[in-house]
VOBA-1610 file (N, C-alpha, C; in pm, whole numbers, padded with zeros to 5 digits, always signed):
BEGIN
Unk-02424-00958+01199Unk-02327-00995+01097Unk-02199-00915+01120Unk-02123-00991+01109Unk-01974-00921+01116Unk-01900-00832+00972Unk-01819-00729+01034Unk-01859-00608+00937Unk-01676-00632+00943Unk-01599-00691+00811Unk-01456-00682+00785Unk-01438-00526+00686Unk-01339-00542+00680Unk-01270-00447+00591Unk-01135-00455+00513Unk-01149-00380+00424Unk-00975-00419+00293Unk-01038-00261+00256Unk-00871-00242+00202Unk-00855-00115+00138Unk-00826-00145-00011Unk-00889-00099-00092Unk-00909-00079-00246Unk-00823+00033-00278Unk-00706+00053-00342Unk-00677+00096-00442Unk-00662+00077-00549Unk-00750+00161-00612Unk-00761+00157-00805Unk-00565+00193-00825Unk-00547+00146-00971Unk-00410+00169-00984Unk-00417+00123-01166Unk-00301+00179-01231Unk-00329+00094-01340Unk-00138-00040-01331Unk-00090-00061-01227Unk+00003-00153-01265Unk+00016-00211-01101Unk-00086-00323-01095Unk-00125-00391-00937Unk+00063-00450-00888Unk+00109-00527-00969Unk+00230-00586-00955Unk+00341-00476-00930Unk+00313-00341-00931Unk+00426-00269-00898Unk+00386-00213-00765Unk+00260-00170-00781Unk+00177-00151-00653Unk+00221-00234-00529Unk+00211-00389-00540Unk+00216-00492-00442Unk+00340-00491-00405Unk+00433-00475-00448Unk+00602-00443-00452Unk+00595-00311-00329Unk+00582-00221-00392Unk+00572-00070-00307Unk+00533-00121-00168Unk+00364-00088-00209Unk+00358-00095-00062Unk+00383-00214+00024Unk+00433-00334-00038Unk+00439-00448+00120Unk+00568-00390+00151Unk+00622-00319+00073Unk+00768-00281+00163Unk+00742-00179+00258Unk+00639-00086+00232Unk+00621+00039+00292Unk+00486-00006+00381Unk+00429-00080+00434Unk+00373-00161+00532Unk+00386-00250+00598Unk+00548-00301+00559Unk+00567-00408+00564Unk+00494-00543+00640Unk+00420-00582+00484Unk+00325-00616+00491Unk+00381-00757+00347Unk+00315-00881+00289Unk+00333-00983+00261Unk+00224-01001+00091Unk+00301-00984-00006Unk+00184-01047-00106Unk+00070-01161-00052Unk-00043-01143-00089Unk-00121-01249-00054Unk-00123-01399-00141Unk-00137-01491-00097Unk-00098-01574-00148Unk-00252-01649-00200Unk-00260-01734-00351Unk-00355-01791-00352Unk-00418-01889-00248Unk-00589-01870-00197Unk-00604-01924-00125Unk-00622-02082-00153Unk-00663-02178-00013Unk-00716-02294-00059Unk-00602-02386-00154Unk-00465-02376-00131Unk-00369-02430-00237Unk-00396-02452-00320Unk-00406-02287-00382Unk-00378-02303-00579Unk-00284-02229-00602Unk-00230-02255-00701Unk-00126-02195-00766Unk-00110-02044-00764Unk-00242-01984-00847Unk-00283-01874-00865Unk-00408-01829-00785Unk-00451-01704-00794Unk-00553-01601-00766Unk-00639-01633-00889Unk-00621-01647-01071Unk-00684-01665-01145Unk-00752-01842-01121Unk-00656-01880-01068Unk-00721-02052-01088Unk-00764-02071-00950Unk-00809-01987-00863Unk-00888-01972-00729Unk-01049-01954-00767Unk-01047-01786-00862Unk-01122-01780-00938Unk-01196-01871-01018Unk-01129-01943-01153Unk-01170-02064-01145Unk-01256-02179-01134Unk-01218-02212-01018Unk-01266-02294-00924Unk-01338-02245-00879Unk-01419-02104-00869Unk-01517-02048-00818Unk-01621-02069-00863Unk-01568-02097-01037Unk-01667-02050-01132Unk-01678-01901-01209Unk-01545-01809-01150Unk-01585-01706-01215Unk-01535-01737-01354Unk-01652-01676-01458Unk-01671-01709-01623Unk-01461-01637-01662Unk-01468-01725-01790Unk-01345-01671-01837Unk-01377-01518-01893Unk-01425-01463-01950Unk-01455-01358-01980Unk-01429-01237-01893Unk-01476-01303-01747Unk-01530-01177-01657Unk-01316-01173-01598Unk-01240-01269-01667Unk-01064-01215-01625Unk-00996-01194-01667Unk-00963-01072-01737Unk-00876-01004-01844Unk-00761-01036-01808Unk-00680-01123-01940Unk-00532-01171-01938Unk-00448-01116-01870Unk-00395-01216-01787Unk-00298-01178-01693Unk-00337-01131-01541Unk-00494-01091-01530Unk-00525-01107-01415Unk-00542-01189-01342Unk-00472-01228-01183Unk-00431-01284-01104Unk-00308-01418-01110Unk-00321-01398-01223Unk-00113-01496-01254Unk-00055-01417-01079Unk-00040-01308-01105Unk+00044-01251-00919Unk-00078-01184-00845Unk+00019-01174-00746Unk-00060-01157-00634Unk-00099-00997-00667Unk-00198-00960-00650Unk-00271-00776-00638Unk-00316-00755-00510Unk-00290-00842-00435Unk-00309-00772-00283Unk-00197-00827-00212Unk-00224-00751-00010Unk-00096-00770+00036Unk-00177-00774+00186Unk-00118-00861+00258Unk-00207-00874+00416Unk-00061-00859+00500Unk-00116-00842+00635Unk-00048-00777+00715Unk+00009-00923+00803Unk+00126-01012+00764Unk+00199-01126+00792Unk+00136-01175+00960Unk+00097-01007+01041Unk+00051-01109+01197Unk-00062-01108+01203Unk-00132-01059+01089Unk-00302-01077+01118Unk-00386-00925+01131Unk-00303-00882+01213Unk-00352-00718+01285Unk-00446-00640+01161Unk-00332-00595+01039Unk-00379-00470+00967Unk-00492-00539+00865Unk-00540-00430+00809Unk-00694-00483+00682Unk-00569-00529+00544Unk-00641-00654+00481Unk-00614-00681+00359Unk-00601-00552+00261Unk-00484-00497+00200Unk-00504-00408+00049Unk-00515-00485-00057Unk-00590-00456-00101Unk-00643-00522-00275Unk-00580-00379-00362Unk-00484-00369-00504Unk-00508-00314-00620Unk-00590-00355-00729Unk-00647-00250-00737Unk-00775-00325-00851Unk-00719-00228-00946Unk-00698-00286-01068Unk-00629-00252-01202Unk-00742-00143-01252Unk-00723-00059-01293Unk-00888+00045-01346Unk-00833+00100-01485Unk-00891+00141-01577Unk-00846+00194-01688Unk-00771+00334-01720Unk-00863+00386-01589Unk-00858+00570-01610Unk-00723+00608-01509Unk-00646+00719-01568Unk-00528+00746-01469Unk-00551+00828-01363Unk-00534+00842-01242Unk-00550+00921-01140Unk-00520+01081-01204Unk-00628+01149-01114Unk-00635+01306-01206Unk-00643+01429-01119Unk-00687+01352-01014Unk-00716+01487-00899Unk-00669+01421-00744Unk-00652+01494-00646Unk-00559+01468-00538Unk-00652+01368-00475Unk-00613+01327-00396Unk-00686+01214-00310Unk-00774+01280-00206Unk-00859+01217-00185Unk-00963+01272-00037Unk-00946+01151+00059Unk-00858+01063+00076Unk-00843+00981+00182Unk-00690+00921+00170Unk-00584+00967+00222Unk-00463+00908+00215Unk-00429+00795+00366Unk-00292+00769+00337Unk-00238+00660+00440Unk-00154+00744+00541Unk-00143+00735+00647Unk-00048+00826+00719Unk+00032+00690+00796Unk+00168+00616+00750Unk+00238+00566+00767Unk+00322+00582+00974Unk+00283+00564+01044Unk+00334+00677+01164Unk+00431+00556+01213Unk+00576+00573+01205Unk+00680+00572+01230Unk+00754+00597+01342Unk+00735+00713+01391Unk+00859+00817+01445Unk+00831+00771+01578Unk+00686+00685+01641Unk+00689+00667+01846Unk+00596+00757+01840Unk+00557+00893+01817Unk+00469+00947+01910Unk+00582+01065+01983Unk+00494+01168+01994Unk+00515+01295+02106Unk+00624+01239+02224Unk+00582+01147+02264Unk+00664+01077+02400Unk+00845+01060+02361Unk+00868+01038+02241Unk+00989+01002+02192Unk+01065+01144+02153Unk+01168+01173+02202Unk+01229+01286+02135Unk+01265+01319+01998Unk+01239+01459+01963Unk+01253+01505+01856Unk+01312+01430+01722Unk+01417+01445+01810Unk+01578+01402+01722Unk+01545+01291+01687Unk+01459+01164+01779Unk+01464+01046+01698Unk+01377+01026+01631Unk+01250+01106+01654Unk+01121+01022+01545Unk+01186+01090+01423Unk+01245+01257+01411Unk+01291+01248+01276Unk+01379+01170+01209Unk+01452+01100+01275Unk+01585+01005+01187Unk+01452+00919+01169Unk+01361+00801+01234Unk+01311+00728+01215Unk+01171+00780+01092Unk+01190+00895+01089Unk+01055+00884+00985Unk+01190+00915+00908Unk+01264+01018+00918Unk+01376+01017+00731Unk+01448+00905+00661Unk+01464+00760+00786Unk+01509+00644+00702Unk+01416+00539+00637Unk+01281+00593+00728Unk+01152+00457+00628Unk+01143+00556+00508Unk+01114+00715+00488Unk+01145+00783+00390Unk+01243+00765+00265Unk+01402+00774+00331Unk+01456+00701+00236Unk+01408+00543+00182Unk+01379+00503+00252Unk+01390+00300+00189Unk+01247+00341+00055Unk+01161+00391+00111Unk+01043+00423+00038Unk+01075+00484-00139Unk+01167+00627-00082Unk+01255+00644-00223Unk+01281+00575-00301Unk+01352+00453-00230Unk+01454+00402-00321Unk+01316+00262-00385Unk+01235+00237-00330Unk+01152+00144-00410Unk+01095+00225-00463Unk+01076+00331-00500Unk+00942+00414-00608Unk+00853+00530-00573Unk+00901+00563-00430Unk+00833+00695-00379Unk+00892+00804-00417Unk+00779+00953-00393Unk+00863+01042-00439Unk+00803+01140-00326Unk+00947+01216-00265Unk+00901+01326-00186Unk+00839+01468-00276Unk+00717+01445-00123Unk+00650+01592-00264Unk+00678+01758-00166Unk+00661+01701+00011Unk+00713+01791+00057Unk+00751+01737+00252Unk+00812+01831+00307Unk+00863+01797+00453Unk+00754+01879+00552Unk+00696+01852+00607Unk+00633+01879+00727Unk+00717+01916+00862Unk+00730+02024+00891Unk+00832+02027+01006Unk+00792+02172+01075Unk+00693+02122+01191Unk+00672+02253+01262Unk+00703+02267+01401Unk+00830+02320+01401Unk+00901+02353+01543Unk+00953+02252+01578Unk+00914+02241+01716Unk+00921+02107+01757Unk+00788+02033+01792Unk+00704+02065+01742Unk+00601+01972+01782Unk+00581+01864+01676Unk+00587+01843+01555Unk+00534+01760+01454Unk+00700+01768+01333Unk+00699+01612+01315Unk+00768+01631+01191Unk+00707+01504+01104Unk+00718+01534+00970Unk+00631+01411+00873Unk+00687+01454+00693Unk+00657+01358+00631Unk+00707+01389+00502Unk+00568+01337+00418Unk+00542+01464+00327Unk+00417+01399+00208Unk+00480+01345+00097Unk+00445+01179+00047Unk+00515+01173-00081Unk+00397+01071-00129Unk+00462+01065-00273Unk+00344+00982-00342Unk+00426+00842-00403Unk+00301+00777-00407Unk+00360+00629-00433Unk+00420+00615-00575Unk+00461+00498-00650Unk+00464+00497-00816Unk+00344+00534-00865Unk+00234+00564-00850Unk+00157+00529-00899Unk+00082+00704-00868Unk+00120+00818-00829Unk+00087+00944-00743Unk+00004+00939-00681Unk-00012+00828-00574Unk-00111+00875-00446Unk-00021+00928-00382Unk-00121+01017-00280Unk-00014+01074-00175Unk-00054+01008-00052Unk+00091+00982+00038Unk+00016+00940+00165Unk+00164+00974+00265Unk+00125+00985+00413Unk+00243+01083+00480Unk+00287+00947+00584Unk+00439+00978+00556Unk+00520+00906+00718Unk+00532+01031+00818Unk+00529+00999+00911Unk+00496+01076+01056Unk+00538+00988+01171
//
């Protein structure tokens, strides 16, 4: 049997979530499958009971796939409780080329996906910069996960 994969993040606001990161993966809301309108009227048609879809879930899209196929589906799954303690598995965004590329440019190229990230809802929490071997920035999403461009 074939063994897929999607990344789950709990969140409590999926529609701001899906915003963030398809910009910062640039990556594509998913679209209802099977031409329906919605994700709720996919559901639906599944049969999943009205009960089991709290208003307003799937009217938009809560996940985001990777437009050429390559990367895993992200799903936000809406959860009640607010994030409380640091993460034990983040995203490391890698940007900059690799060791092979000089200094000077992977840092402009990780400090301008940095900025764009800012300006949709990220927040720098700190700069990574040792010597010349490594440069990277830790920041957290709207939502305070943390995850690093590099």
């Amino acid at each position: 049997m074939e063994t897929t994969m999607q990344v789950t993040i709990d969140c409590a606001d999926p529609r701001t979530m899906v915003v963030f990161w398809a910009e910062a993966l640039g990556y594509v809301p998913e679209p209802a499958p099977d031409g329906h309108v919605t994700w709720r009227a996919y559901w639906a048609d599944m049969g999943v009971p009205e009960e089991e879809l709290p208003e307003g879930v799937g009217e938009l899209p809560e996940s985001i796939v990777d437009p050429a196929g390559r990367g895993p589906r992200v799903w936000f799954q809406q959860v009640p409780e607010p994030k409380t303690v640091k993460n034990r598995v983040h995203l490391d965004l890698k940007v900059s080329g690799g060791r092979g590329v000089p200094m000077e440019l992977r840092t402009r190229r990780v400090d301008e996906k940095v900025e764009r990230l800012v300006a949709v809802g990220a927040r720098v929490v700190r700069v990574l910069d040792e010597l010349e071997t490594h440069y990277g920035v830790v920041l957290e999403d709207p939502e305070g996960n943390e995850f690093c461009v590099a």
